[in-house]
C-alpha positions as CSV (number, residue, x, y, z in Angstrom):
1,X,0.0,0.0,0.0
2,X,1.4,3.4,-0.7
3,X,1.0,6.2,1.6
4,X,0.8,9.6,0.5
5,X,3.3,12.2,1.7
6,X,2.9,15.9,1.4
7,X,6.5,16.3,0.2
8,X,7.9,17.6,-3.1
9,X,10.5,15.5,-5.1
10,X,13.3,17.0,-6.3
11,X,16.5,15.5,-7.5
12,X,18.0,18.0,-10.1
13,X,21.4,16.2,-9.9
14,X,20.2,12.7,-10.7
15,X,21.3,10.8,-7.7
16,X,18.1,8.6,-7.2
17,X,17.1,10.2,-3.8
18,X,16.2,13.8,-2.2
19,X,16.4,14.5,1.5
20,X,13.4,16.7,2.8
21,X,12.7,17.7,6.8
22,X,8.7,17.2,7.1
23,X,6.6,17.4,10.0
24,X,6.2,14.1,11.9
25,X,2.4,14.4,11.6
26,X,2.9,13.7,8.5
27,X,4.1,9.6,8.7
28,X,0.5,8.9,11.2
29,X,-0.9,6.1,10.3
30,X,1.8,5.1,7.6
31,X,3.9,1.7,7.1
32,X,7.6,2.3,8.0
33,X,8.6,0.0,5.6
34,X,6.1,1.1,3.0
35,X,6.3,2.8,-0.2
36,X,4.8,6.2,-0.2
37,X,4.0,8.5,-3.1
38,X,5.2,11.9,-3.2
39,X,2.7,15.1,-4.0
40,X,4.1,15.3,-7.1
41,X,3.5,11.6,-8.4
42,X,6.8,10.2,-7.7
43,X,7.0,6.5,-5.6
44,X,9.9,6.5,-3.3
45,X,10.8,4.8,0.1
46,X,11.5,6.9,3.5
47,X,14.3,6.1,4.9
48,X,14.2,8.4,8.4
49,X,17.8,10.0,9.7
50,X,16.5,11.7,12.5
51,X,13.5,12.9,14.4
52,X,13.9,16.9,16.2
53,X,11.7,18.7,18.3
54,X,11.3,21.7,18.3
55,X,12.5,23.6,21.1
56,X,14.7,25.8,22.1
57,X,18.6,24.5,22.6
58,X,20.2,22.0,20.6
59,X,17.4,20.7,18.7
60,X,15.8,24.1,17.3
61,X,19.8,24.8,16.4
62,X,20.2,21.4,14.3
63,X,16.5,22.0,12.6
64,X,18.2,25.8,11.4
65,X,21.1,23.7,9.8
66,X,19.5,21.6,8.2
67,X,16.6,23.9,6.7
68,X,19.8,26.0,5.6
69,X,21.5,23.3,4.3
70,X,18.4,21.6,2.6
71,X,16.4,24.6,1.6
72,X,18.7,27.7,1.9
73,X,15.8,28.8,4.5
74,X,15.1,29.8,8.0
75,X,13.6,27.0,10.3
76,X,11.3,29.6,10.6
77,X,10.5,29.7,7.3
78,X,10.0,26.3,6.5
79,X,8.1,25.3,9.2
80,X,5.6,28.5,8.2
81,X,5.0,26.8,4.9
82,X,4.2,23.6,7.0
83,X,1.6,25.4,8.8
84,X,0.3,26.9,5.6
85,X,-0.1,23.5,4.3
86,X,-1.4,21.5,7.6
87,X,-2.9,24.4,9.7
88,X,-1.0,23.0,12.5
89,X,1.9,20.9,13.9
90,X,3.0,19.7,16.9
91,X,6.7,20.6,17.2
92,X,8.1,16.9,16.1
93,X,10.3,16.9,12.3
94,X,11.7,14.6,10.7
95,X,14.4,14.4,8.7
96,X,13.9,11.6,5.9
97,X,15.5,10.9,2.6
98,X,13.3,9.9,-0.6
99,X,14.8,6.6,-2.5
100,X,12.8,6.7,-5.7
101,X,11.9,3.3,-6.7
């Protein structure tokens, strides 16, 4: 069963996978070990490299690195566009990359 995942895929340098930082809300109810389909049609497995809360200290410093390094963004920024899309999350991210299959 494929679950769908609110997530753009983008791999403009052709190495089979993306990495993405999504809200956690976002896996509920999902398979692990499933396949899931991307918003924008592609089939890919998660593989998860980290789950962040965020808060202030350590964590809310990692989720700013890697929005900057993913996106070129604030934390801020991305997690506003979450919020845009979901009208709410509960402070959990994860940090996934996107193996097309």
């Amino acid at each position: 069963m494929e679950f769908k995942l609110p997530l753009k895929y983008s791999d403009p340098e052709g190495k089979g996978y993306c990495d993405a930082l999504m809200p956690s809300e976002c896996r509920r109810g999902s398979d692990a070990k499933g396949l899931f389909k991307c918003a924008t049609g592609e089939v890919v497995r998660v593989e998860w490299l980290g789950v962040f809360r965020n808060e202030r200290g350590e964590s809310q410093e990692q989720l700013e690195w890697i929005s900057q390094c993913l996106y070129g963004w604030t934390f801020d920024r991305v997690q506003s566009h979450w919020i845009a899309r979901l009208g709410k999350v509960e402070g959990w991210y994860d940090k996934v990359r996107l193996r097309k299959v």
